[in-house]
N, C-alpha and C positions, 0 to 999 in steps of 0.2 A: 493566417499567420502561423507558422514554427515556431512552436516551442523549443526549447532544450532542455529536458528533464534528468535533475540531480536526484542522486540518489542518498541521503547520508547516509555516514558507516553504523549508526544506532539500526537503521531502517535496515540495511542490506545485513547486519545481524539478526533484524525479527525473521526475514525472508530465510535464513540457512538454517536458523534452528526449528521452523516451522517445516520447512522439507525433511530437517535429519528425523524430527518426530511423523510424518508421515512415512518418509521409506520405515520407519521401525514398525510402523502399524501394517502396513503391507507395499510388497515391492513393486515399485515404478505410481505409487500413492503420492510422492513426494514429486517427481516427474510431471504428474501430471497439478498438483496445485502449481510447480511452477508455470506452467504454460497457462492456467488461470490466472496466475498472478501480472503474468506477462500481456496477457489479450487484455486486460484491466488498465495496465501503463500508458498500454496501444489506444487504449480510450481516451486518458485523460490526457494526453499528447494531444490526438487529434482538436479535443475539445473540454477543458477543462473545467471552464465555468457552467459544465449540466449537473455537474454534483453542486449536490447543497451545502452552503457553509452548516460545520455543527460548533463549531467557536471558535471567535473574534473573526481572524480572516483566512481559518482551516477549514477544508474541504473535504470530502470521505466519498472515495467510491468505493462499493463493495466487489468483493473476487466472487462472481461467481461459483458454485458448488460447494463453494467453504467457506466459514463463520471468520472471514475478514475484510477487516477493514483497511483503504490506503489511503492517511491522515498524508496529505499536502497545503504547501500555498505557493502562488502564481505572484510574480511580478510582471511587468511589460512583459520579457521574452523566456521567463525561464520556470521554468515549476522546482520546487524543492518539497523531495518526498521525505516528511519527520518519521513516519512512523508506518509498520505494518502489521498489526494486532488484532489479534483474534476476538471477536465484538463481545465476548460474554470475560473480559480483563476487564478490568479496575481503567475506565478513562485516565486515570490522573497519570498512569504508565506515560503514558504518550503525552497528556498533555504538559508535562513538566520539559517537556522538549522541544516545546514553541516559543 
């Protein structure tokens, strides 16, 4: 089954300000969590229900190489990504946007 995966504007905010903090720590650093972040999406697209719920009926894959997490939920065809937050934040960040 195809999914179609949304992204909200809260979530596509965690994602830019997490890149602009890594290019500032070193250059093409941000580059590359994006394309982690990206092969992560690529996963939960294919197959969403391997990640484990961590509450109610939110999901969390982690990005490989870096301390985050991508807080979603799936209906029939669509996934909706809440949140993208780095695992060592305050949960309640994110989850006040479920």
């Amino acid at each position: 089954m195809a999914y179609k995966l949304s992204i909200r504007k809260e979530a596509e905010a965690d994602i830019a300000e997490a890149y602009q903090y890594y290019e500032s720590c070193r250059e093409s650093l941000g580059a590359d969590f994006m394309l982690c972040v990206d092969e992560s999406r690529a996963r939960i697209q294919r197959s969403p229900k391997q990640f484990r719920v961590v509450l109610n009926k939110i999901r969390r894959a982690l990005v490989k190489k870096f301390l985050y997490g991508i807080y979603y939920t799936t209906d029939e065809n669509e996934i909706i990504v809440l949140a993208v937050t780095h695992a060592r934040r305050n949960p309640k960040q994110w989850q006040a946007r479920s």
